[in-house]
N, C-alpha and C positions, 0 to 999 in steps of 0.2 A: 473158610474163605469169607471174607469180610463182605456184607450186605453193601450193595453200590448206592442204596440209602442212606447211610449210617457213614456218612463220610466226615473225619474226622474236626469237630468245631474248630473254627477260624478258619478252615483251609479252605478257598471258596473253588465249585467247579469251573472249570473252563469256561461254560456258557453263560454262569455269573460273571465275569472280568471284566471289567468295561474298556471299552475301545478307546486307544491310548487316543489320546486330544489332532485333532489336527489344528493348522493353522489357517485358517481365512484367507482365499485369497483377495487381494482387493479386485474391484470391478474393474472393468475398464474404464480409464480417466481416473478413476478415484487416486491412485499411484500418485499419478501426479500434481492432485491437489493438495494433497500430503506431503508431496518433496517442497510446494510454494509455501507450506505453511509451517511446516519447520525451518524453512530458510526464513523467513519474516519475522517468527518468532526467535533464530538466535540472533537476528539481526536489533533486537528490542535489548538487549545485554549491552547497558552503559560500560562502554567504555571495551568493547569487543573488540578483538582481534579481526582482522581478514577472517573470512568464512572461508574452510577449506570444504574441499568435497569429502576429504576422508572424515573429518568431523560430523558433516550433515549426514553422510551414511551409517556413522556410531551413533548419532540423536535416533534417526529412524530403527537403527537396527535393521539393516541391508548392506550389502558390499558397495563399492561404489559403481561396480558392474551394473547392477540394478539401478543405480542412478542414470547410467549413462544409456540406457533402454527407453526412457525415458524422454530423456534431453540429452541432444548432442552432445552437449560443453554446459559449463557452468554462467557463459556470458547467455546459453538459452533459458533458465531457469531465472535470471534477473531479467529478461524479457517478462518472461511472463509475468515475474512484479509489476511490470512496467506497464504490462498491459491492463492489468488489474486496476493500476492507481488511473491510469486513460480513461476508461469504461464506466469505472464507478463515478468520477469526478466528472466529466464530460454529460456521462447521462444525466446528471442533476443539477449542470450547469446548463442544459435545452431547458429543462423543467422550467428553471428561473427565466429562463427568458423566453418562453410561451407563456406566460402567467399576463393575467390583462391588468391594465391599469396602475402597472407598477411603472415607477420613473426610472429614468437612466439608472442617478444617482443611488435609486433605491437596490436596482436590480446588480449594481456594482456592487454595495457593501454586502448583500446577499452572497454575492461570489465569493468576495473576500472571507465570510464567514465560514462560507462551506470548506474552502482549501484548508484554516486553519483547525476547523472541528475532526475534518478527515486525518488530519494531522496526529491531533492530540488522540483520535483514536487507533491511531495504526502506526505506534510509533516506529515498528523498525520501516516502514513503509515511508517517513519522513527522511530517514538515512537515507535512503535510495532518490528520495527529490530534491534532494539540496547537494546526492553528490557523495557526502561521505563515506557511501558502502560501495561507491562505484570508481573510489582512487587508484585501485590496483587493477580493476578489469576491465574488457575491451572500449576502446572510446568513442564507440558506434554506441554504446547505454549512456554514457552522461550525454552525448548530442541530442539521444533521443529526448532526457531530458530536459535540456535547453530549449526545443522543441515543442514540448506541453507549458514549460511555460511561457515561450513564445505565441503560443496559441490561446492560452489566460490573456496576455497583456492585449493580444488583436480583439478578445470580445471584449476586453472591459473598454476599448479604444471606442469600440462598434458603439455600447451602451451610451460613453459617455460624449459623444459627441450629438446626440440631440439633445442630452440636457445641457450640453454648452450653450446651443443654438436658441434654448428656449431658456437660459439666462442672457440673451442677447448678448453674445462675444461676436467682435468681428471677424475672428479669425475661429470657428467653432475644432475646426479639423486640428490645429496648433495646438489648442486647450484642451484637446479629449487625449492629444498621443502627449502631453505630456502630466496630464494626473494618471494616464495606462500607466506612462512608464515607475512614476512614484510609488501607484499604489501597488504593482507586480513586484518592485523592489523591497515596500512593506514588509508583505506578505515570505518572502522567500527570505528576509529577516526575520522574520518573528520563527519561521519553522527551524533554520538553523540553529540560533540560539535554543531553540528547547534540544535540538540535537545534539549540541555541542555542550547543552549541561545536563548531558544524560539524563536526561527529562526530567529534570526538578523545574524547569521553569515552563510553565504552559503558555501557548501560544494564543490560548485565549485569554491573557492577564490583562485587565482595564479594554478588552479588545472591543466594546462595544459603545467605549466612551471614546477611545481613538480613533474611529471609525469614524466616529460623531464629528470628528476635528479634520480628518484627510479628504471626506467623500465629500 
């Protein structure tokens, strides 16, 4: 009878085996910050097709079942882009305008800078503000769109109408909603064309000397 020490090399015992791997579950939330940011990033792929769901559950490696645990529908999931570009852009356009001592015109071109920086750094995040990732899905997301930046042109409106005032315009209200409306139109040009050339062209090209020329 073979000694239960003496057990034959390579063969490992039982209570040598290690415990087959499990897999991680995510936290709560974490799921879902994961489905936003695979959706963002295939949304950064020049020249992409429509995002389906059965795609973005082959990127994560999940069924689309598990997507939809998540987020109702796929028009919720570009919400939540939606909310993200709100939050981020909004929170740091208060900043600019709690800041002392800055001028209309200054606290305008500041704005302008920020929309284009966020831009160039979250490119599939610019498809979704100018529209192009939001052609085929519900039209309750490009409104909301039109919307933010509806809400760009009313502070740059708010900004630049004391520095109308204080270059002595008579009509200061006239002169502030119509360089809002120029400089909103800018800005939502310059982000498209990087969109639309699959980000070869950045939105911040000469953007600091044309600032110089519009603000």
């Amino acid at each position: 009878m073979q000694n239960e020490e003496t057990a034959a090399p390579g063969v490992e015992t039982p209570a040598e085996t290690p415990a087959p791997a499990t897999r991680k579950r995510p936290k709560p939330g974490e799921r879902r910050v994961q489905i936003l940011q695979a959706l963002a990033a295939m949304l950064e792929q020049p020249g992409a097709e429509r995002v389906t769901t059965a795609a973005l559950a082959a990127r994560l490696e999940v069924s689309e079942a598990a997507l939809y645990r998540h987020f109702a529908s796929k028009a919720q999931m570009f919400e939540g882009l939606i909310d993200f570009i709100e939050q981020s852009v909004f929170t740091l356009v208060n900043q600019i305008l709690e800041r002392e001592g800055a001028t209309g015109a200054q606290q305008a071109a500041k704005i302008l800078t920020l929309l284009v920086q966020f831009a160039e750094r979250n490119p599939g995040m610019t498809r979704v503000m100018v529209g192009d990732a939001l052609v085929y899905e519900n039209e309750r997301l490009q409104q909301r769109m039109n919307q933010f930046f509806d809400k760009i042109e009313a502070t740059l409106r708010q900004v630049l109408r004391g520095a109308a005032s204080a270059e002595g315009s008579a009509t200061p209200t006239v002169d502030a909603q119509v360089r809002a409306a120029a400089l909103t139109a800018f800005v939502v040009g310059q982000l498209q064309r990087f969109a639309r050339s699959g980000f070869r062209r950045a939105p911040s090209e000469h953007l600091e000397a044309t600032i110089a020329l519009i603000v």
